[in-house]
C-alpha positions in Angstrom: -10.1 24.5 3.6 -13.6 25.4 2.1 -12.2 26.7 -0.8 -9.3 23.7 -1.5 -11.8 20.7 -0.9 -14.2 21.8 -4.6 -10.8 22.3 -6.2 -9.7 18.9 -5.2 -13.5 16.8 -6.4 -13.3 18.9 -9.8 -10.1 17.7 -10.4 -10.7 13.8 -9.8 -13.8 13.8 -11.4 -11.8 15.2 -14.8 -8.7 12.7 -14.3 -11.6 9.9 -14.3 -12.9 10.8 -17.5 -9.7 11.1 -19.2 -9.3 7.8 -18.1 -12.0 6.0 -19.8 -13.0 8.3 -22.9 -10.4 8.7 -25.6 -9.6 11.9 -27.2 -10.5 11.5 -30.8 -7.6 11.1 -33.4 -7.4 12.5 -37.1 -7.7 10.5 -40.1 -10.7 8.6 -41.0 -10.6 5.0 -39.8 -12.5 1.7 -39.7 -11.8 -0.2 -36.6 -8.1 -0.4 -37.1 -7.7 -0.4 -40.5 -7.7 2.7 -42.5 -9.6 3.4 -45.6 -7.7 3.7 -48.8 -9.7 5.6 -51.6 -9.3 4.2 -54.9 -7.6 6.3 -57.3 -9.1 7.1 -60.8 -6.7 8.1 -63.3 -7.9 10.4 -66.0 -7.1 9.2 -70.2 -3.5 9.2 -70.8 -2.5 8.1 -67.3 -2.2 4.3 -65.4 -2.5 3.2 -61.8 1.1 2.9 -60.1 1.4 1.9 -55.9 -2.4 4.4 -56.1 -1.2 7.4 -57.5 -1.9 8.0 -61.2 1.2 8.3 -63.9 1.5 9.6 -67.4 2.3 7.3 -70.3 6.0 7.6 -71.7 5.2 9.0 -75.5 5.4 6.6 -78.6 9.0 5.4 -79.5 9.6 5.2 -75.9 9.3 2.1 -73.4 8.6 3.2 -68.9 11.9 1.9 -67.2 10.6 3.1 -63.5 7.3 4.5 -62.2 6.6 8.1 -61.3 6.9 9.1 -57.7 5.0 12.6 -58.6 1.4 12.3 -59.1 0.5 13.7 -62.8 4.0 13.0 -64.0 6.2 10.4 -66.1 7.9 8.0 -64.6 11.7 7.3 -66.3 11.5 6.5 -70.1 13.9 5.2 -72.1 13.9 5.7 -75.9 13.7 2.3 -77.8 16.7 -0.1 -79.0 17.1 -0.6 -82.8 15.0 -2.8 -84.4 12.1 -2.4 -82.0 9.4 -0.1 -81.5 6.2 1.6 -79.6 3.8 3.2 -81.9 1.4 5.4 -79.4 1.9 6.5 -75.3 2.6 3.2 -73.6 3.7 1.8 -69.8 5.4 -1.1 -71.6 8.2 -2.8 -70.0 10.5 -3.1 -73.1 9.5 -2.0 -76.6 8.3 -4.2 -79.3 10.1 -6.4 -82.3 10.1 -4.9 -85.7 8.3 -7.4 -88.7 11.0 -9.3 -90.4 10.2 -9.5 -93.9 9.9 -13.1 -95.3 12.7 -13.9 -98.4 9.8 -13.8 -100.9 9.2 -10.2 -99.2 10.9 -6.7 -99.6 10.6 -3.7 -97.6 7.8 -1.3 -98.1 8.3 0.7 -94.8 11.6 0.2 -93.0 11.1 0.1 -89.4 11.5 3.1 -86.9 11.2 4.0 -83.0 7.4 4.9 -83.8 6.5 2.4 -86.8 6.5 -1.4 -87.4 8.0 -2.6 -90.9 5.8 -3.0 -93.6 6.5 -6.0 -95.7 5.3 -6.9 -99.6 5.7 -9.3 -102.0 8.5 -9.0 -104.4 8.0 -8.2 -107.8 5.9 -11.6 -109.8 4.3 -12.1 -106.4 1.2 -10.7 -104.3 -1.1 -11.2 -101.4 -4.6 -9.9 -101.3 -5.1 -7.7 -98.4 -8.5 -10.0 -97.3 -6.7 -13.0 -96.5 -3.4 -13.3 -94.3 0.0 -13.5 -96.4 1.6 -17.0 -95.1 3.0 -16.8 -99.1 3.3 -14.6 -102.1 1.3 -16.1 -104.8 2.8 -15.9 -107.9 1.4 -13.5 -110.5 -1.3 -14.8 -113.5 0.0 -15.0 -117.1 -2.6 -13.6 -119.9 -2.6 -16.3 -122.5 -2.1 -15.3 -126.6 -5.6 -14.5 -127.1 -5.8 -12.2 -124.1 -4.0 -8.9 -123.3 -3.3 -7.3 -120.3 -6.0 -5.0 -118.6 -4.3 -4.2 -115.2 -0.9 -5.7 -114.2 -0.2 -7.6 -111.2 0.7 -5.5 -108.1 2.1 -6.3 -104.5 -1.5 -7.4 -103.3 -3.3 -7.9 -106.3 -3.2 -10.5 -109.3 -3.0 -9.8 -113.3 -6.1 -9.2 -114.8 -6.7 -10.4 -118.4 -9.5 -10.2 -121.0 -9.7 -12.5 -123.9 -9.0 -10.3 -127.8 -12.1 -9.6 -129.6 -11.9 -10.7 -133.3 -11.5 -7.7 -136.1 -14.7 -6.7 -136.8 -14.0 -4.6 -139.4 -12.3 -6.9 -142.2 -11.6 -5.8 -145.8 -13.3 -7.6 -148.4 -10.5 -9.7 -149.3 -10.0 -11.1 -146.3 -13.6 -11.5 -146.3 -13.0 -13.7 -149.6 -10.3 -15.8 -148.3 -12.3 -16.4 -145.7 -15.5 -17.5 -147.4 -13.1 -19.6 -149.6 -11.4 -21.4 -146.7 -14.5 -22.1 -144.7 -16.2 -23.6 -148.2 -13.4 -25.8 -148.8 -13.2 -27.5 -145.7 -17.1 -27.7 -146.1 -16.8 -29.7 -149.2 -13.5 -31.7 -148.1 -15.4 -32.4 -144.9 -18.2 -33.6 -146.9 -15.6 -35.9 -149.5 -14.8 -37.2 -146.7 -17.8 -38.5 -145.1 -19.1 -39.7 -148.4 -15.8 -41.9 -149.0 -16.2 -43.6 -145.1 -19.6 -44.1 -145.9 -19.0 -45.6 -149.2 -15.9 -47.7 -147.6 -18.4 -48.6 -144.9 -17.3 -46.9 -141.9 -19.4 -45.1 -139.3 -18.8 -41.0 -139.5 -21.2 -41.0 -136.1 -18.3 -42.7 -133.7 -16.2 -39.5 -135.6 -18.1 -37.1 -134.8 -19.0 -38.4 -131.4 -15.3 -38.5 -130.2 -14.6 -34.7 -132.0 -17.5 -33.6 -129.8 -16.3 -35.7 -126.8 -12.3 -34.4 -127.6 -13.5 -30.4 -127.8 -15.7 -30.6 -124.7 -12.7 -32.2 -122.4 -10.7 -29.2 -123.7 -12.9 -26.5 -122.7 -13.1 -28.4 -119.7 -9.6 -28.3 -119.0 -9.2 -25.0 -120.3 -12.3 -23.7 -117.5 -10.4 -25.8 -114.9 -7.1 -24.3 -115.3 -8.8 -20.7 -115.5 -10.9 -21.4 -112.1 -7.9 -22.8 -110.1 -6.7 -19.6 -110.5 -9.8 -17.8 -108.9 -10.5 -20.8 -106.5 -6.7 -20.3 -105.1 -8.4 -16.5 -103.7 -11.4 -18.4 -102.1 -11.9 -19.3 -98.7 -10.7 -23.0 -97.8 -13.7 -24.8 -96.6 -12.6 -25.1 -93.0 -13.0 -20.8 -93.4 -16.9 -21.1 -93.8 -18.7 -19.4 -91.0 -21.0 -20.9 -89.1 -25.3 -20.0 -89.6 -25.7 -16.8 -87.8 -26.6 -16.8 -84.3 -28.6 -14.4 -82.7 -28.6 -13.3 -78.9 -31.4 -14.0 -76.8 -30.5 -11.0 -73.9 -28.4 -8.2 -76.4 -25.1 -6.9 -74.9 -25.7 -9.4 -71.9 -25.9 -12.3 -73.5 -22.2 -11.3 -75.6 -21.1 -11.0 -72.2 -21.4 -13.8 -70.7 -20.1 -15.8 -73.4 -16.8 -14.1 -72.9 -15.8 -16.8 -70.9 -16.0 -19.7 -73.4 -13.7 -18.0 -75.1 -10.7 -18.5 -72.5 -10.6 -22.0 -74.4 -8.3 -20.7 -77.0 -4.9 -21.4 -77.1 -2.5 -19.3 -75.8 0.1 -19.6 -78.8 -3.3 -18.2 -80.9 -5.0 -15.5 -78.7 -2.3 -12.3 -80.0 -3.3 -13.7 -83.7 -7.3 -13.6 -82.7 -7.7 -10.1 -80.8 -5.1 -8.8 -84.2 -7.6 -10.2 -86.6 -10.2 -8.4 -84.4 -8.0 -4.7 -84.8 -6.3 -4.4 -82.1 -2.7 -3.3 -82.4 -0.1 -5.4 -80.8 0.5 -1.9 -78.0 -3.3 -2.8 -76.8 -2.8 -6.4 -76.7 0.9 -6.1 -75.0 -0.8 -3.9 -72.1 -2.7 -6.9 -70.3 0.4 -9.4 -70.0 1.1 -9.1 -66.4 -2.7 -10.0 -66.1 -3.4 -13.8 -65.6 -4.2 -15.5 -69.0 -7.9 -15.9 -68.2 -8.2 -11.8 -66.8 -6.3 -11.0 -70.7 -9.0 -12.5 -72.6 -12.0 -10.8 -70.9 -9.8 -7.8 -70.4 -9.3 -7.7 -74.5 -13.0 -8.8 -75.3 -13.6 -5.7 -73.3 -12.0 -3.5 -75.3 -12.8 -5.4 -78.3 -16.7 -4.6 -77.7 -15.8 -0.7 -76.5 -14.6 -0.1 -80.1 -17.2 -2.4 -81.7 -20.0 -0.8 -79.8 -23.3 -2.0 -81.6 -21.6 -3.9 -84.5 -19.8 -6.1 -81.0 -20.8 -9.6 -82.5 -20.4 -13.4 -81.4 -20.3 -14.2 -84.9 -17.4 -11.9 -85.7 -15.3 -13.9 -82.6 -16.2 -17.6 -84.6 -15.0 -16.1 -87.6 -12.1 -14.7 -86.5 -11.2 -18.7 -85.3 -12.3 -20.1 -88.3 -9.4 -17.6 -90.2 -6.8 -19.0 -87.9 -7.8 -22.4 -88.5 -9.4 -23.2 -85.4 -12.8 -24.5 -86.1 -12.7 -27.2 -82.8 -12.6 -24.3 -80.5 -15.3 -22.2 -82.5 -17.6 -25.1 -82.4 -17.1 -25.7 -78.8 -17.8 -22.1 -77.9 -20.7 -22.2 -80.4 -22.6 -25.5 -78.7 -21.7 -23.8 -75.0 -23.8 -20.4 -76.1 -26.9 -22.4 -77.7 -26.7 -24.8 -75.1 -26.4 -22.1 -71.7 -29.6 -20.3 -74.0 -27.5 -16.8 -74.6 -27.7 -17.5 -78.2 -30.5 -19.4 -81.1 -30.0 -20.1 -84.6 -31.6 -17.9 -87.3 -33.6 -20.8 -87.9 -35.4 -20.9 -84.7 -36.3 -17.4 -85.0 
C-alpha cells in the first residue's frame, strides 16, 4: 500500500498538466493563421499561385502554369500571323503589322518577328516622325540635278547647276554681243517712252515688283517642301521644367499621368521604347496599376536621362497637348517641378 499510494499522486499530478498545457505543434504559426513567405523569383521567371515559373521562349505563348517549381508551364507555339519576340507569360501571342496599301513588305512576319512595313517606291517616311502616310518623293527642277535619290524613309535631294565656267571665246563673244544689244534696245526704248511722254519709272517699278513675287513664289514652293518635315505647332514642347526633389519628385508625378486615355497609353509607353511584349505584360493589372507599373520600367531603363519633359513630349507627338498641359500645371502647382525661368 506504501508503495501504490506515490504511484497513484505521480500519475494525477501528470494527467493534470496534460490537461491544461498543450503539446506544441510543428509549423510556424501566428495565432491561427499561418505565415506564408513571399516568393522571389529570380530573372527569367514570374510569380504563379507562389511558386516561381520559367517564361515560355520567344515565338511561343504560356497556355497553363507550371506545377514544378523552376520549370515551364505548357507552351504553345504561335498561330500564323502572330507573334512573341522574347521569353513571355502571355496569354495569346501578338498580331503581326499590316502594311498600309501605300506600303510594301520589308520584313514578312514570323513566330519571333513583327513585319516591317515601308513606303512603296515614289514614297517615304522619315524615321523621326511617325508614318500615318508616305509622302511623295521631291522632283529636282531643270536647273538642278540629282545629288542623292529618294529612298523608303528619306526625300530627293537636289542642288541647283552651276553655270560653265570655263566658256570658249566665242561663246564669250555671242555673249558680250547679246548682253550689248539688249543694253542699247533697252535704252531705244526708254528714250522713245520718254520722248512719247510716258513714265519708264511705273516700268521698272512693276518689273521689279513682277521678279520679286516670283522668287517669292519660287522660295514658297521650295519651303513647303522642308516645312512638310517640321514639327506641326501643336508638337512644340513645352519650356523645360526642372525637379525640385530629383528622382522623388518624377515619382510622384507618376500619378498625373493616369489621365491619359486608355485608347493612347500603348501609343505613349511605344514612343517611350518599350516594345509592345513589355507593355502586353501588365494587362491583367487595373488600368491605374499599368501606368505606374510601365513608368516604372520606363525610368529603370532611362535611369538618369528618366525625364518629365520626355513624358510631355511624348503627348505632344500623339497629339495630346490638353492632357500634357494638365499634368504640367498639376507638377508646378503640387511644387515637384519649376520652370527654367525661376531658376
Amino acid at each position: 500500500m506504501n508503495r501504490i499510494l506515490p504511484c497513484i499522486v505521480i500519475g494525477v499530478f501528470v494527467w493534470s498538466f496534460s490537461s491544461t498545457v498543450p503539446f506544441p505543434t510543428t509549423g510556424l504559426h501566428l495565432g491561427d493563421i499561418p505565415i506564408r513567405r513571399t516568393v522571389i523569383c529570380k530573372n527569367g521567371e514570374y510569380r504563379s499561385n507562389n511558386i516561381c515559373c520559367k517564361y515560355c521562349p520567344a515565338g511561343t505563348h504560356l497556355k497553363s502554369d507550371c506545377t514544378v517549381p523552376g520549370e515551364k508551364g505548357q507552351c504553345e507555339e504561335c498561330e500564323d500571323e502572330t507573334y512573341t519576340e522574347h521569353d513571355n507569360h502571355l496569354q495569346k501571342c501578338i498580331g503581326c503589322t499590316q502594311c498600309r496599301s501605300d506600303q510594301e513588305i520589308a520584313q514578312a512576319c514570323s513566330k519571333t518577328r513583327n513585319s516591317i512595313c515601308r513606303c512603296k517606291e515614289g514614297g517615304f517616311c522619315t524615321p523621326e516622325q511617325p508614318c500615318e502616310m508616305c509622302k511623295k518623293c521631291l522632283r529636282c527642277r531643270k536647273d538642278e540635278k540629282v545629288v542623292r535619290n529618294c529612298t523608303a524613309t528619306s526625300n530627293t535631294e537636289c542642288k541647283k547647276i552651276p553655270l560653265q565656267s570655263e566658256a570658249t571665246p566665242a561663246v564669250i563673244s555671242v555673249l558680250v554681243i547679246a548682253i550689248a544689244s539688249v543694253v542699247v534696245a533697252g535704252a531705244i526704248c526708254i528714250w522713245k517712252k520718254k520722248q512719247a511722254g510716258g513714265s519708264t519709272g511705273n516700268v521698272q517699278k512693276n518689273e521689279q515688283v513682277y521678279l520679286q513675287e516670283g522668287m517669292t513664289e519660287q522660295t514658297q514652293r521650295n519651303g513647303c517642301s522642308l516645312l512638310s518635315f517640321t514639327l506641326p505647332r501643336q508638337y512644340e514642347p513645352f519650356p523645360e521644367l526642372f525637379p525640385v526633389n530629383g528622382e522623388e519628385s518624377l515619382r510622384k508625378c507618376f500619378q498625373y499621368f493616369e489621365e491619359i486615355s486608355i485608347a493612347y497609353y500603348k501609343r505613349f509607353f511605344r514612343e517611350l521604347g518599350l516594345n509592345n511584349n513589355v507593355i502586353k505584360t501588365t494587362d491583367q493589372n487595373q488600368y491605374e496599376d499599368r501606368i505606374h507599373e510601365l513608368l516604372s520600367i520606363w525610368y529603370e531603363k532611362e535611369g538618369k536621362c528618366a525625364s518629365i519633359n520626355d513624358l510631355l513630349k511624348a503627348l505632344l507627338v500623339l497629339d495630346q497637348r490638353l492632357t500634357a498641359e494638365s499634368i504640367k500645371e498639376k507638377a508646378l502647382e503640387d511644387g515637384h517641378y519649376i520652370l527654367e525661368k525661376s531658376l
